[in-house]
C-alpha positions, 0 to 999 in steps of 0.5 A: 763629039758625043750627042746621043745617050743610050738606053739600056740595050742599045749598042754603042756606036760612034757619037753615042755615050752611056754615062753623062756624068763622064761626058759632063766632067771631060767637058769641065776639064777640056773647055775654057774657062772652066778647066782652069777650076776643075781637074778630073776629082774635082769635075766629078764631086762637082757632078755629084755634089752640086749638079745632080744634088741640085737637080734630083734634090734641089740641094747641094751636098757635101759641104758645097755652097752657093754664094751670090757673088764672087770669084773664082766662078767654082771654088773647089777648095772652099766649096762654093759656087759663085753664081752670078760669075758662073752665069757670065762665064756660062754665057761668054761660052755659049756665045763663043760657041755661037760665033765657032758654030757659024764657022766649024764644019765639025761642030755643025755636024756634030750640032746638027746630029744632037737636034735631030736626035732631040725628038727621038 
């Protein structure tokens, strides 16, 4: 599980990424419930269009929209983000990931590599 990004000049070593936007789209494509709405070309205009548009311009862009309600979550042929179903789905997953956390050795490392690296 990658925790770490890289600055410029830094060496890549195990754990460590890059470019978020890779890790960002592997994670929509592998993780229920959201791999059941992205593939890798959907996963990527999703990070473009909707997540970076939306951080860095405080819009969505290339025609995607956000609608209240609805579903599925994420329509990638419409082009429309249900937001009070993506909410839920984003809390279902943090609470799995809770509940995984308490028992995978694995996912704690990993859990506990990214909060100690948090303040560097």
């Amino acid at each position: 599980m990658k925790y770490r990004h890289l600055k410029r000049g830094e060496v890549l070593s195990q754990f460590e990424y890059t470019k978020s936007g890779t890790v960002f789209c592997q994670f929509l494509q592998d993780e229920m419930p959201f791999k059941e709405w992205f593939d890798e070309n959907s996963a990527a205009e999703f990070y473009s269009s909707v997540r970076c548009a939306l951080l860095h311009e405080a819009r969505t862009k290339s025609g995607w929209r956000i609608w209240r309600t609805g579903a599925p979550a994420v329509d990638t042929t419409r082009k429309i983000v249900f937001c009070d179903a993506l909410q839920e789905a984003i809390v279902a997953y943090v609470g799995e990931y809770g509940r995984t956390l308490l028992q995978d050795a694995t996912l704690q490392s990993a859990f506990i590599r990214k909060f100690d690296n948090l303040g560097t």
